[in-house]
C-alpha positions as CSV (number, residue, x, y, z in Angstrom):
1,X,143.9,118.1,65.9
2,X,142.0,116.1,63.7
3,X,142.8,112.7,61.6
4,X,141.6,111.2,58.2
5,X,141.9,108.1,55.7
6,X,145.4,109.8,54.7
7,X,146.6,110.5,58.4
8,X,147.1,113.6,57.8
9,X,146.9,115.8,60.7
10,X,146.0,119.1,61.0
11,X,147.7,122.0,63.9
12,X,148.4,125.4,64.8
13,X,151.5,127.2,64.1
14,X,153.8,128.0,66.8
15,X,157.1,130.0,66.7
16,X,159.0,126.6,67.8
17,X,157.6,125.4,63.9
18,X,159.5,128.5,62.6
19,X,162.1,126.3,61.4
20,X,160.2,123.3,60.2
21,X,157.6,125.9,58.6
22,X,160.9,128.0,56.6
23,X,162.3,124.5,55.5
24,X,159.1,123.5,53.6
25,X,158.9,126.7,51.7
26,X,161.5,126.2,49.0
27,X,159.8,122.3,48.4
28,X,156.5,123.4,48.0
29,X,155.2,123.5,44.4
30,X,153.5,126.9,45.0
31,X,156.3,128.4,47.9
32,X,157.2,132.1,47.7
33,X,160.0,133.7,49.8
34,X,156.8,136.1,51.2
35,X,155.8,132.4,53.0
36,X,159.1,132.6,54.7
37,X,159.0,133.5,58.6
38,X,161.8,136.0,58.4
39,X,159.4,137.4,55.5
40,X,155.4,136.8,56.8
41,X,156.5,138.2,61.0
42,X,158.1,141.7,59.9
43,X,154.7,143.2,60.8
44,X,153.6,140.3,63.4
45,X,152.7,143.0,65.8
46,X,149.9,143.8,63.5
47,X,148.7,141.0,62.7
48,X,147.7,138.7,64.9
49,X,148.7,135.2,63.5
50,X,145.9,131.9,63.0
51,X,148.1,129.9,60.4
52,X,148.0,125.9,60.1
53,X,150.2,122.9,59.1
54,X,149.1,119.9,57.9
55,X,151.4,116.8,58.5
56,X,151.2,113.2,57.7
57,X,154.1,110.7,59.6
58,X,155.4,114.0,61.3
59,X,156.3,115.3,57.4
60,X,154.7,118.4,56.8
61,X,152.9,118.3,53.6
62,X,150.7,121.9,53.5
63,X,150.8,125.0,55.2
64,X,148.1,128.0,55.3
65,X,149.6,131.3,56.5
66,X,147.1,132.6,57.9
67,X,145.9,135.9,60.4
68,X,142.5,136.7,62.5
69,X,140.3,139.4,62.9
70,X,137.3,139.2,65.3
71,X,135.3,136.2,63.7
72,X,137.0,136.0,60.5
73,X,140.4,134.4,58.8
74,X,142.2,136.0,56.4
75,X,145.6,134.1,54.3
76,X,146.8,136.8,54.1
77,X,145.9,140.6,55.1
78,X,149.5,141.4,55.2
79,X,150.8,139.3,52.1
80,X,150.1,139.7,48.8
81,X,149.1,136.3,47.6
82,X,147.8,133.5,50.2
83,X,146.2,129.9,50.2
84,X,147.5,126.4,51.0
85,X,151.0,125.8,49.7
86,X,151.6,122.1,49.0
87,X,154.0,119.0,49.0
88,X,154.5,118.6,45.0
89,X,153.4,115.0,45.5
90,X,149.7,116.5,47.3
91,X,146.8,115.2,44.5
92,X,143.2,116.5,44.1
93,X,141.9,114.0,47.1
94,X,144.7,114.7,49.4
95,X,144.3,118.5,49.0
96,X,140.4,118.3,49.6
97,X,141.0,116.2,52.8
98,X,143.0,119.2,54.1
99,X,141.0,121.8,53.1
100,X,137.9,120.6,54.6
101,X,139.6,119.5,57.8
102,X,141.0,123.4,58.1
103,X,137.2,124.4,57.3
104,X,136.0,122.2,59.9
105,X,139.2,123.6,62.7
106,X,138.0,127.5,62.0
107,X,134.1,126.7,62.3
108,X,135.2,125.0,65.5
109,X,137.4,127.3,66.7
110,X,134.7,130.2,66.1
111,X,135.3,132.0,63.3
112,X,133.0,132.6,60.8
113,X,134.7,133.3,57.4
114,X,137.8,132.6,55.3
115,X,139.3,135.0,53.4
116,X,141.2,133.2,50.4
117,X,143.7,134.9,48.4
118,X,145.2,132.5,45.1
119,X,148.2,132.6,43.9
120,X,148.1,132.8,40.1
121,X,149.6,129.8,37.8
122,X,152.5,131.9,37.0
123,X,153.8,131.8,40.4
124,X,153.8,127.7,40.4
125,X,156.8,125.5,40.2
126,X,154.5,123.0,39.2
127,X,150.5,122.6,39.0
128,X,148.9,123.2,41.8
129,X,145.7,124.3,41.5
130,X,143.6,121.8,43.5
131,X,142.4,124.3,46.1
132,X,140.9,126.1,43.4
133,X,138.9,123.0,42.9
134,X,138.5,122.9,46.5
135,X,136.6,126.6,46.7
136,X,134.7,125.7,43.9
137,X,133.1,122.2,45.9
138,X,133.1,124.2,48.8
139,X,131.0,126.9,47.3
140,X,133.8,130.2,47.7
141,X,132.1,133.4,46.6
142,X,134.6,135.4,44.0
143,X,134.5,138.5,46.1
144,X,137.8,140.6,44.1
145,X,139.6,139.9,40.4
146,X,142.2,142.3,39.6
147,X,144.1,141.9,37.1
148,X,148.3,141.8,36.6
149,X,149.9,142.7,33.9
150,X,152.4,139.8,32.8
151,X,155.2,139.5,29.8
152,X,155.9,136.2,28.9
153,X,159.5,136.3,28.3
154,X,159.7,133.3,25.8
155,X,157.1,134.8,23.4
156,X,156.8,138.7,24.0
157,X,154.3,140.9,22.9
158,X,156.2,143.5,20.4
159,X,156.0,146.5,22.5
160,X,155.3,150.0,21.5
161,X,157.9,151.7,18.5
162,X,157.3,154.7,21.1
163,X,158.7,153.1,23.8
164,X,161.5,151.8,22.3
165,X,162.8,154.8,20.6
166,X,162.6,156.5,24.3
167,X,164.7,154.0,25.7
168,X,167.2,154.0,23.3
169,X,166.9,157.6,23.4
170,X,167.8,157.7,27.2
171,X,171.3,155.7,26.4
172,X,172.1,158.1,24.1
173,X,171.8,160.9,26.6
174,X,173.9,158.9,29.2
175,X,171.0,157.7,31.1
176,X,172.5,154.9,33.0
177,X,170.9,151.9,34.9
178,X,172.3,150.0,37.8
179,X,171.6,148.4,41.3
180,X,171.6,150.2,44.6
181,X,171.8,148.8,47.9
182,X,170.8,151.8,49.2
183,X,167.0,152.6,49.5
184,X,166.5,155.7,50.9
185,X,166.8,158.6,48.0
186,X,164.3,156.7,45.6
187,X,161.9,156.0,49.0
188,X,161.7,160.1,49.5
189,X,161.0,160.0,45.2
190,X,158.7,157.0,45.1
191,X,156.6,158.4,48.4
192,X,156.1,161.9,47.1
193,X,154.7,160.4,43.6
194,X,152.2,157.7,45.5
195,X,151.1,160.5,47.7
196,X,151.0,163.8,44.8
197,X,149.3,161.3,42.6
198,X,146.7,159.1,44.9
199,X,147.3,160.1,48.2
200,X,148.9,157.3,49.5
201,X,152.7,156.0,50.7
202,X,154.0,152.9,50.1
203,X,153.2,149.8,51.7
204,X,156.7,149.4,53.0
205,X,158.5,152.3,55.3
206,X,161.8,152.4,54.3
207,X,162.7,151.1,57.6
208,X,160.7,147.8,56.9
209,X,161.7,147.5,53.0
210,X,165.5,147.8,54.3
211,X,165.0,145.3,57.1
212,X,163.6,142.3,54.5
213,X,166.1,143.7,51.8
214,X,168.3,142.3,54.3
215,X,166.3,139.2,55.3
216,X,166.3,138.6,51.8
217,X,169.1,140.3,49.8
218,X,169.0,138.3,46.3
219,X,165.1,138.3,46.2
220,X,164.5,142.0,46.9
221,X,166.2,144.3,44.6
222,X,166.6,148.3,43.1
223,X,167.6,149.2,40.2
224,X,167.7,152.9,39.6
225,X,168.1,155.0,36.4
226,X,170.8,157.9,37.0
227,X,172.0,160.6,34.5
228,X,175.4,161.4,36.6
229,X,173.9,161.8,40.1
230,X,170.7,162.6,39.5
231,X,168.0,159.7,40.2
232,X,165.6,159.9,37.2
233,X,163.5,156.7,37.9
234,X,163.7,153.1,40.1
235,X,162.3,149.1,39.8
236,X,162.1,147.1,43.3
237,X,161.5,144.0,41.9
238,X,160.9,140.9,43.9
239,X,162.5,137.7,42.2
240,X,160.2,134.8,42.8
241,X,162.0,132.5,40.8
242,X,160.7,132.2,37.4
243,X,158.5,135.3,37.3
244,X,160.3,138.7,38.4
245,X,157.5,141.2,40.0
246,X,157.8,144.6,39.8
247,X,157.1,145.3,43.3
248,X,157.5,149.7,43.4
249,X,158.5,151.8,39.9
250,X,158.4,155.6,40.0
251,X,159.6,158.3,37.9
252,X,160.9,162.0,39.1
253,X,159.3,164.8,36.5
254,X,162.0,164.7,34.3
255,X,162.6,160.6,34.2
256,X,158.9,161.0,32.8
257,X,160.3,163.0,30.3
258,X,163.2,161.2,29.2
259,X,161.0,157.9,29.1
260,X,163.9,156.5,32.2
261,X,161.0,154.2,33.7
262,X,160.3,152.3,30.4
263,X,164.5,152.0,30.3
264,X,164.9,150.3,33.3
265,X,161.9,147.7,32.2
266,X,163.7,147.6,29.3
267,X,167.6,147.1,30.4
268,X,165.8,144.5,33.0
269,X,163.3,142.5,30.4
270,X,166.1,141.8,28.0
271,X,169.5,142.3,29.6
272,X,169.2,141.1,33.1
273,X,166.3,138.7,33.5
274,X,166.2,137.7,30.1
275,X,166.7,134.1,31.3
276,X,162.9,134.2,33.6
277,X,159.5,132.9,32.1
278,X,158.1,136.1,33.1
279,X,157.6,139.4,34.1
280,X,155.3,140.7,35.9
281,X,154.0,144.7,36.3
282,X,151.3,143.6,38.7
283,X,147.8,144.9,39.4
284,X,146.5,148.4,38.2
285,X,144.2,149.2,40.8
286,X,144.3,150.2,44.3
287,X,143.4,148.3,46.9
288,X,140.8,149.6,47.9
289,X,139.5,149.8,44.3
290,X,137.5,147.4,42.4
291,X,137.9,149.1,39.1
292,X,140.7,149.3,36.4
293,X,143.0,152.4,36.4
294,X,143.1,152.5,32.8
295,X,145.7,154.8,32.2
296,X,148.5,152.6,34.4
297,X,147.0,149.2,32.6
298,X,147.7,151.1,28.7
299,X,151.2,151.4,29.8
300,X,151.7,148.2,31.3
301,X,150.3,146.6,28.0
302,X,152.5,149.1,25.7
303,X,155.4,147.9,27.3
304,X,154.3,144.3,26.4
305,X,152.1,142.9,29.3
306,X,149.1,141.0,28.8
307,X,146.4,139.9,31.7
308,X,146.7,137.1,34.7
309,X,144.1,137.2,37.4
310,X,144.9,137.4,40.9
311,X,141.4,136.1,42.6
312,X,140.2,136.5,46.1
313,X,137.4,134.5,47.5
314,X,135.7,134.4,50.5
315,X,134.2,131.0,52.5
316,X,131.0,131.5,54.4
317,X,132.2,129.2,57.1
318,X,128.3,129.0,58.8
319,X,126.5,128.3,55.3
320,X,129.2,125.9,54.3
321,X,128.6,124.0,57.8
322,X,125.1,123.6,56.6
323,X,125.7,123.3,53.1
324,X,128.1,119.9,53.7
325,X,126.8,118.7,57.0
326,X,129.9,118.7,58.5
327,X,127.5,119.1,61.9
328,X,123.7,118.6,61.9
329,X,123.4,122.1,62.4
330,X,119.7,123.0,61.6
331,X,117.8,126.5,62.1
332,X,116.5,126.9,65.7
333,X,112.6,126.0,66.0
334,X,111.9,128.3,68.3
335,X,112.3,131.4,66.6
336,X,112.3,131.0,63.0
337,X,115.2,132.8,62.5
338,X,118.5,131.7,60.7
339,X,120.2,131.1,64.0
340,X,122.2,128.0,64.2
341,X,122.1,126.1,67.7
342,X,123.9,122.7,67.7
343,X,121.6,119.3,68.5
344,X,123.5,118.9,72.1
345,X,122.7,122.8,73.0
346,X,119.8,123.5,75.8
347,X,118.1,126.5,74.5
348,X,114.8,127.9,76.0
349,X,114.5,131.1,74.7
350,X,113.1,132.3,71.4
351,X,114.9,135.8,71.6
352,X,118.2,134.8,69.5
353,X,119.4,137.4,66.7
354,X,119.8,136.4,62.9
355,X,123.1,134.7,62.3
356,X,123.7,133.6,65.6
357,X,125.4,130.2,66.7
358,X,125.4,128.3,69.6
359,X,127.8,125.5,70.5
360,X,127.4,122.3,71.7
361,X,127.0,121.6,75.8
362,X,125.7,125.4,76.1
363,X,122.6,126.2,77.9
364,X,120.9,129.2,77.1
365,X,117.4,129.6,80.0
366,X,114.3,131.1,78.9
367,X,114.3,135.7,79.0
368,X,117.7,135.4,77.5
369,X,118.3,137.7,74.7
370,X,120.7,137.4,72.0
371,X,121.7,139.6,69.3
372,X,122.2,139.1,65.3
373,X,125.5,137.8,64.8
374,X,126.6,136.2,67.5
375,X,129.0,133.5,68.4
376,X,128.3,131.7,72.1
377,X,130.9,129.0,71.9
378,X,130.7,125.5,74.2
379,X,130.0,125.2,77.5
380,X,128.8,128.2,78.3
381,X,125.6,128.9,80.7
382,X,123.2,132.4,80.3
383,X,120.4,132.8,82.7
384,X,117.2,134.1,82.1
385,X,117.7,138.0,82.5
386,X,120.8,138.3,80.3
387,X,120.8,140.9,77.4
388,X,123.5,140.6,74.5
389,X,124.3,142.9,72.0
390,X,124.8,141.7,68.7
391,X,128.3,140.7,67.0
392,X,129.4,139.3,70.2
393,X,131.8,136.3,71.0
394,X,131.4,134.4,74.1
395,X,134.2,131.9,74.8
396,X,134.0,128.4,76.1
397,X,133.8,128.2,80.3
398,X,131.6,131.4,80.5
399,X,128.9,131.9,82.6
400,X,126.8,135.0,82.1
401,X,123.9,135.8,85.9
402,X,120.5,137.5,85.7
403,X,121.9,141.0,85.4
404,X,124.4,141.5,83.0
405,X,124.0,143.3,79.9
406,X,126.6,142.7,77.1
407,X,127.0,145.7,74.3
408,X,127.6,145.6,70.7
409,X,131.1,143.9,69.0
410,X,132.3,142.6,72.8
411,X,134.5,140.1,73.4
412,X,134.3,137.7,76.0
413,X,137.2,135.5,77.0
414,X,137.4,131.8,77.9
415,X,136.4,131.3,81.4
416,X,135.7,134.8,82.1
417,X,134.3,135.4,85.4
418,X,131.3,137.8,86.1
419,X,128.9,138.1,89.2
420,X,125.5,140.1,90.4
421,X,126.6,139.8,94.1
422,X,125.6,143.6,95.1
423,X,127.4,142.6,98.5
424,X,130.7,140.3,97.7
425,X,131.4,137.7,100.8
426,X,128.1,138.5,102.3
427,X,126.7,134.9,102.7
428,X,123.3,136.1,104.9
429,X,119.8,135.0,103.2
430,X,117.9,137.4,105.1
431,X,120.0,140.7,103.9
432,X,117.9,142.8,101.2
């Protein structure tokens, strides 16, 4: 926990915040439903969860959803969008204060990246850009752009004659759009289309999409285009509020025909939602894929949308350290490598990897060998004839004897207990 000029104060998450962490949601000038607990823990067993609150008085005033893997942070593999959403009264200096602080609690907790996922203007109550500002002083890399297609509902792009004369087209033939409750036909249509067309199944099971459709009945929504009983098309869309997101859209073979996508888009852009700000198709690209599929993008733009970015950036929590001298951090002497060993480390070997840190009140005797990559937290002790791999993570309170030899990508818990007694509880000094 850490305090500043603001007292604000910064903490894990727990489940017994679920309710606090829910309630802020709806206040904050940049909260989505996806932030919500009964939203973010629907796949909690695959993901394991790192996120933060920051609080001043006891009030919270910013959260990061946030998950881990190995050494790095990620807001959020398993959302969509992610980043710190804020109090509407949080200013520029307020929000740097907190985002250097969580900097400061992941380099200190071990980790050695953020993975920073924005969430565009559209999707703000009211500004809230100041992280932006905040990756920019920090030095974020711009590591993915894709771009979503968006219709801004008070001042539409005239859309294609095309697609307008197919839509009216599909009334005239009895085409008829409505709202189902009931997922499971248009899953079995959407899934064969994903896979026949790119190999892949939607994000969602059914199972899962049914569950939050029920966590969140009003935000999660289908609306399927029939002719009698025969599904021809279907929109999830996800209602954030002022923009509506088309989350899924598939046609069957004959909805292509009959134009019954571009309908429902229709029947939904100026019947049902005509009230929004905007409406949003989404990306077009996979991904995976750092390039446009330009055929899906032509259609979203005949149908009216035009481009918003959705940017992902990446912190380089070990150069940053340097970079702000958070710590006096400083490239070890004794091998002229870029490995980073903290002033109040002992280190007396020169065999340390590239990209390797070592943590305060560690002691590190001379024959020691460490890898590239590796992360040797406080408090630890390595004798002489110890042999690490490289992408390793030692937790605090371990103590690695002459002997041990420590393979690639291994993890070592805190206080983990090892030994090179060949003969356990034999005390003699003259046995071999």
């Amino acid at each position: 926990m850490t305090t500043g000029k603001h007292q604000i104060l910064l903490r894990r998450y727990n489940d017994r915040d679920r309710e606090k962490w829910n309630g802020f949601i709806p206040l904050a000038k940049n909260g989505l439903f996806q932030f919500d607990r009964a939203y973010m823990d629907y796949h909690k067993d695959r993901f394991t969860d790192h996120s933060l609150i920051a609080e001043r008085n006891g009030k919270i005033v910013a959260l990061f959803p946030a998950n881990e893997s190995r050494q790095a942070i990620f807001s959020h593999e398993g959302l969509t969008y992610g980043g710190l959403l804020l109090d509407k009264r949080m200013g520029v200096e307020e929000v740097m204060e907190v985002f250097e602080k969580m900097l400061d609690y992941y380099r200190r907790t071990g980790f050695r990246s953020i993975t920073y996922k924005v969430i565009p203007y559209i999707l703000h109550t009211s500004p809230a850009s100041e992280d932006q500002y905040a990756l920019f002083h920090h030095e974020a890399t711009l590591t993915r752009r894709d771009i979503s297609s968006v219709i801004d509902l008070a001042a539409p792009v005239t859309t294609s004659a095309t697609n307008r004369r197919k839509a009216a087209q599909c009334a005239k033939k009895g085409v008829r759009v409505s709202e189902n409750p009931d997922f499971s036909e248009y899953w079995e249509l959407l899934s064969a289309v994903l896979w026949s067309r790119y190999q892949v199944l939607p994000v969602h099971t059914l199972e899962e999409i049914m569950h939050l459709k029920s966590r969140f009945p009003d935000k999660i929504r289908l609306f399927e285009a029939r002719n009698g009983a025969t599904l021809l098309a279907g929109v999830v869309i996800y209602d954030y509020g002022k923009v509506i997101h088309t989350q899924y859209m598939a046609n069957s073979e004959e909805g292509r025909e009959l134009r019954a996508l571009d309908f429902i888009n229709a029947v939904l852009i100026n019947d049902v939602y005509n009230q929004r700000q905007f409406y949003s198709f989404g990306p077009s690209a996979g991904d995976a894929d750092s390039f446009l599929n330009e055929g899906l993008l032509r259609y979203k733009e005949m149908m009216g949308g035009r481009a918003v970015s959705k940017d992902v950036y990446t912190i380089n929590l070990i150069d940053n350290r340097i970079r702000t001298n958070i710590h006096e951090f400083k490239p070890s002497s004794m091998t002229g490598k870029e490995a980073f060993i903290h002033p109040q480390a002992e280190v007396q070997t020169a065999e340390i990897g590239e990209g390797t840190v070592i943590w305060q009140f560690s002691i590190v005797l001379k024959g020691a060998v460490i890898g590239s990559n590796c992360n040797i937290n406080c408090h630890t002790f390595i004798e002489g004839d110890v042999v690490i791999g490289n992408n390793v993570t030692v937790k605090a309170g371990v103590y690695l004897w002459n002997g041990l030899r420590v393979g690639d990508d291994v993890f070592i818990g805190p206080n983990a207990s090892f030994t090179n007694d060949k003969i356990p509880g034999q005390l003699s000094k003259n046995r071999p």
